[in-house]
C-alpha positions in Angstrom: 0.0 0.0 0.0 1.9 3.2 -1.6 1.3 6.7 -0.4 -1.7 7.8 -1.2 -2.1 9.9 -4.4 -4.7 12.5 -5.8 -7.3 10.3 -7.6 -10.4 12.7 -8.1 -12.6 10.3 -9.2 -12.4 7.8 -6.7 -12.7 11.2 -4.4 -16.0 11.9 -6.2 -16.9 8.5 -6.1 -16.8 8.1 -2.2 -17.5 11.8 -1.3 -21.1 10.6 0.7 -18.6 7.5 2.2 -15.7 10.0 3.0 -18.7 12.6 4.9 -19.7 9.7 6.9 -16.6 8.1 8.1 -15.5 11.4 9.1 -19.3 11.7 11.0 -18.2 8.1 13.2 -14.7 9.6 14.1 -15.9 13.1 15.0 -18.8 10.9 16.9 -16.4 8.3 19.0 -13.9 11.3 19.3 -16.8 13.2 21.5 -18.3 10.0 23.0 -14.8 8.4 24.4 -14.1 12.3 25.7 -16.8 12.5 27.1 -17.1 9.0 29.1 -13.4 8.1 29.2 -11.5 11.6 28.6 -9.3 10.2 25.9 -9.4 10.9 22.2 -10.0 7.2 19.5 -9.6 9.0 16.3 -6.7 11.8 17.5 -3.8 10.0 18.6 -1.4 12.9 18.7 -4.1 14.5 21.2 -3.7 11.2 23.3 -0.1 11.7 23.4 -0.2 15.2 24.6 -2.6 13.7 27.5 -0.3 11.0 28.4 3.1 13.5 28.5 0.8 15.5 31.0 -0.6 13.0 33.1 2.8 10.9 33.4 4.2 14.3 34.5 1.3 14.6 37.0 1.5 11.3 38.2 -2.2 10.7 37.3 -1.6 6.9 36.1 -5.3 5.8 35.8 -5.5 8.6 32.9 -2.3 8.0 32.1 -3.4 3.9 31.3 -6.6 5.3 29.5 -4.2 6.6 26.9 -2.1 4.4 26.6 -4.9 1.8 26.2 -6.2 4.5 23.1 -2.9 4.4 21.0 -2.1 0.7 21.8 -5.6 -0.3 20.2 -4.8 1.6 17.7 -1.3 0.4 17.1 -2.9 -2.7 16.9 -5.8 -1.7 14.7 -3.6 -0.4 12.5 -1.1 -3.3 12.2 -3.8 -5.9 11.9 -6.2 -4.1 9.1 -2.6 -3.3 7.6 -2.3 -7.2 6.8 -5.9 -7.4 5.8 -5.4 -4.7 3.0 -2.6 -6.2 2.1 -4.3 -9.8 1.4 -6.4 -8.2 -0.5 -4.5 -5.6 -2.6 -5.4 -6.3 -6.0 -9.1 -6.4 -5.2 -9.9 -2.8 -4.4 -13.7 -2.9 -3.4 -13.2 -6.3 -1.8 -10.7 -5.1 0.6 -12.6 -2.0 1.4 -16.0 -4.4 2.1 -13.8 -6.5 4.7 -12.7 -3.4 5.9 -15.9 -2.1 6.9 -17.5 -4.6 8.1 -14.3 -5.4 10.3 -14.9 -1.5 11.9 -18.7 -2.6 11.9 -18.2 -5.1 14.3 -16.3 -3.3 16.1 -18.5 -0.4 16.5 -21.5 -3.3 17.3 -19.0 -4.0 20.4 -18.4 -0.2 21.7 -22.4 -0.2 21.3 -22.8 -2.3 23.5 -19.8 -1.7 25.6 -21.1 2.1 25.5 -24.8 1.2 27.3 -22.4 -1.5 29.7 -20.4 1.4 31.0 -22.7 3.8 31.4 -24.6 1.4 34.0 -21.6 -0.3 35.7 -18.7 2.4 35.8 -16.2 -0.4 35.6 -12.7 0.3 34.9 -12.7 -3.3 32.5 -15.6 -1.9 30.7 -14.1 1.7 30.3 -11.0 -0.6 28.8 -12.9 -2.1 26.9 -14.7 1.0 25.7 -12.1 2.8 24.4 -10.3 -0.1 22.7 -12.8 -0.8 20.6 -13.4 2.6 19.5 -10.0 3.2 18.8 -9.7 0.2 17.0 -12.5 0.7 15.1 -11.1 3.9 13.7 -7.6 2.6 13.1 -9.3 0.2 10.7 -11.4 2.8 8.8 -7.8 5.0 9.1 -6.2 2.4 7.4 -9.2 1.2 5.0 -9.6 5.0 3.6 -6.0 4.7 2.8 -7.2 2.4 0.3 -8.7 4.8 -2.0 -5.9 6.4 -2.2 -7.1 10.3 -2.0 -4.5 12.4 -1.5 -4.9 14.7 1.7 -8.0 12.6 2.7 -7.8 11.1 6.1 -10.9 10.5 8.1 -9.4 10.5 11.6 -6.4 12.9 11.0 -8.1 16.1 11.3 -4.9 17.8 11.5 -3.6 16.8 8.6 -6.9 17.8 6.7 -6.3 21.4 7.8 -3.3 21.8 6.7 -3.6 19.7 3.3 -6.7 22.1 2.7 -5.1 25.5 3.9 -2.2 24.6 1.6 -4.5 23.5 -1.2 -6.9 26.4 -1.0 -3.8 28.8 -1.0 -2.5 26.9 -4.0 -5.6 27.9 -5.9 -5.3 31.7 -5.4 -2.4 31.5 -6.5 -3.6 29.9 -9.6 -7.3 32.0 -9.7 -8.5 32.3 -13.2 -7.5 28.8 -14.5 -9.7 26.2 -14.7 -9.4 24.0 -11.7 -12.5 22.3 -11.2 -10.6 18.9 -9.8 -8.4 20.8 -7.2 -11.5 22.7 -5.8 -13.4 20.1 -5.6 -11.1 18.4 -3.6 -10.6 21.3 -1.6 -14.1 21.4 -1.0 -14.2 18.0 0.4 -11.7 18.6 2.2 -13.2 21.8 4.5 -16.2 19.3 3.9 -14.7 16.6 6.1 -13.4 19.2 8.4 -17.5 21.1 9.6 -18.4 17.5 9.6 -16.2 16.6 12.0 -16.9 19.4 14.5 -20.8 18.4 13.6 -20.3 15.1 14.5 -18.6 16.0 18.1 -21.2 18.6 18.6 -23.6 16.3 18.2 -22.6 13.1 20.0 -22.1 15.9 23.0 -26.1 16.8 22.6 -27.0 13.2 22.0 -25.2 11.0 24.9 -26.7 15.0 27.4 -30.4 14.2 26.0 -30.9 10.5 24.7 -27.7 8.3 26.1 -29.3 4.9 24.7 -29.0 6.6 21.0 -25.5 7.6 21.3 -23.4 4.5 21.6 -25.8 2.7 18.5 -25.3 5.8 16.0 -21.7 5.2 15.2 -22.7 1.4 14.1 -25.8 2.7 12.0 -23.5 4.6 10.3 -21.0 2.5 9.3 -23.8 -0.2 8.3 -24.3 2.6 5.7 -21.4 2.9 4.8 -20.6 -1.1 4.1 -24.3 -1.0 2.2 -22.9 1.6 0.0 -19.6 0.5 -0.8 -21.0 -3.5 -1.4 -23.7 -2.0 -3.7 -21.1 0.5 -5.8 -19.2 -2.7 -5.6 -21.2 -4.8 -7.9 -22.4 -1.9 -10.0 -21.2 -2.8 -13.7 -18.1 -1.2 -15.0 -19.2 1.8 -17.0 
């Protein structure tokens, strides 16, 4: 699996997919904040926590990070091989990658409801490794379609590959760029989705907590129906 390159039809193609994925990070980004303090989509966030809480001696949060980026590691590593199985079937590999994350998401579900009754440290474990495993996989499955600048869970990253995009254009205003604004567009896109998505799983867990755990699944149920149906579409 190369480094991703711009591909603006397959960006087209999976713009809805793209929207969506980025809806479930911003989602298990708020949710795990919210119940665990710990980030499952922003690892760099998690390791700013753990430098602080080390310093702070504050080991139970310190463990709650560490927990975050070694499901993670581990998501990454393992979907990593599953790609790579798969390599020369694109919308095969992207199937098993989805409904790998879906089962995952099926286990913070009902992790999510478990936790919020019982307060355990096991199922607050629990909780945030599957999230954060879940979005490794879709991390690593997106990677697949090979869009340059276009990572669901590195939010980071988008700004900056859209900042430098957008400036890019300016600097080129007058030309015909349809592709690269689209792309920018996506981009910015992914990025209000995201802060949607947090915003949202915030008023959701405050008003109807039995909802909030389930949504991320839904979602990515979605997403699997979508990418199995574009899947056996004939070739144009």
């Amino acid at each position: 699996m190369g480094e991703p390159i711009r591909d603006t039809t397959t960006a087209e193609a999976h713009t809805l997919n793209l929207l969506l994925l980025t809806w479930i990070a911003g989602m298990l980004d708020g949710l795990s904040y919210i119940r665990a303090h710990v980030f499952t989509a922003n690892m760099t966030g998690n390791l700013v926590l753990l430098g602080v809480h080390l310093m702070d001696d504050d080991i139970p949060d310190a463990l709650r990070s560490l927990v975050a980026l070694g499901a993670f590691a581990l998501g990454c590593i393992l979907a990593a091989f599953l790609m790579l199985r798969h390599e020369e079937a694109e919308h095969s590999s992207l199937t098993l990658g989805f409904a790998a994350e879906m089962l995952l998401l099926t286990a913070f579900a009902i992790l999510y409801e478990l936790e919020g009754a019982r307060r355990g440290v096991i199922e607050e474990g629990a909780l945030i490794f599957s999230a954060a495993m879940a979005l490794a996989v879709q991390s690593v499955t997106v990677r697949r379609l090979r869009v340059s600048g276009v990572v669901t869970t590195f939010i980071t990253g988008t700004i900056t590959t859209s900042l430098v995009e957008a400036v890019s254009l300016f600097r080129k205003r007058g030309r015909s760029q349809q592709a690269e604004e689209q792309h920018v567009a996506l981009l910015i896109g992914m990025l209000a989705v995201y802060l949607a998505a947090v915003a949202f799983a915030t008023a959701l867990n405050a008003r109807l907590p039995a909802a909030a755990g389930p949504a991320p699944a839904v979602i990515i149920a979605l997403v699997l129906w979508r990418s199995r149906t574009r899947g056996r579409a004939p070739a144009a």
